[in-house]
C-alpha positions in Angstrom: 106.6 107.2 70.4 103.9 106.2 68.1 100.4 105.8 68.6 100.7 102.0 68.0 103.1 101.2 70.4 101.6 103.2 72.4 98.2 101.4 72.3 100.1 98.3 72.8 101.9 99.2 76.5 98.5 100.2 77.4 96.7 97.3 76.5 99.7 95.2 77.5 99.0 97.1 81.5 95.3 96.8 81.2 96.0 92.7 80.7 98.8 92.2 83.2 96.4 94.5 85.6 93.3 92.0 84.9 95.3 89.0 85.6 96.5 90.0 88.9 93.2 91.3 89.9 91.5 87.8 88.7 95.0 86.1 90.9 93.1 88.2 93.9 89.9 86.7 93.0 91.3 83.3 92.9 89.6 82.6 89.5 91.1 79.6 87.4 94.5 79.7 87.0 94.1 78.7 82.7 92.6 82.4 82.7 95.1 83.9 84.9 98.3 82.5 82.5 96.6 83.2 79.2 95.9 87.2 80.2 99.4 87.6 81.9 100.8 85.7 78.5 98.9 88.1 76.6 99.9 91.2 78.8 103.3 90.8 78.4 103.5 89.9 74.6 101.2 93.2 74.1 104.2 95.2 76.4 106.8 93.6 74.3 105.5 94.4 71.1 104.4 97.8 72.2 108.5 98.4 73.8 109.8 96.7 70.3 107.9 99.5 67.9 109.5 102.3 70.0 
């Protein structure tokens, strides 16, 4: 595994993390999609480079 896609499941977790924690928080769902979007674009990329 390289350090890219490496970098790239871990940024994809620290999103997906944030927009459940902000889901807790009841913040503004346009927030919520666009970090869980985010998240799991960063995890495929990151699982697509392995």
């Amino acid at each position: 595994m390289s350090g890219t896609s490496f970098v790239l499941i871990f940024l994809g977790l620290f999103l997906c993390g944030g927009a459940y924690s902000f889901w807790k928080q009841k913040l503004p769902k346009g927030v919520i999609v666009l970090l869980a979007i985010c998240g799991l674009m960063s995890l495929a990329a990151g699982a697509l480079r392995i």
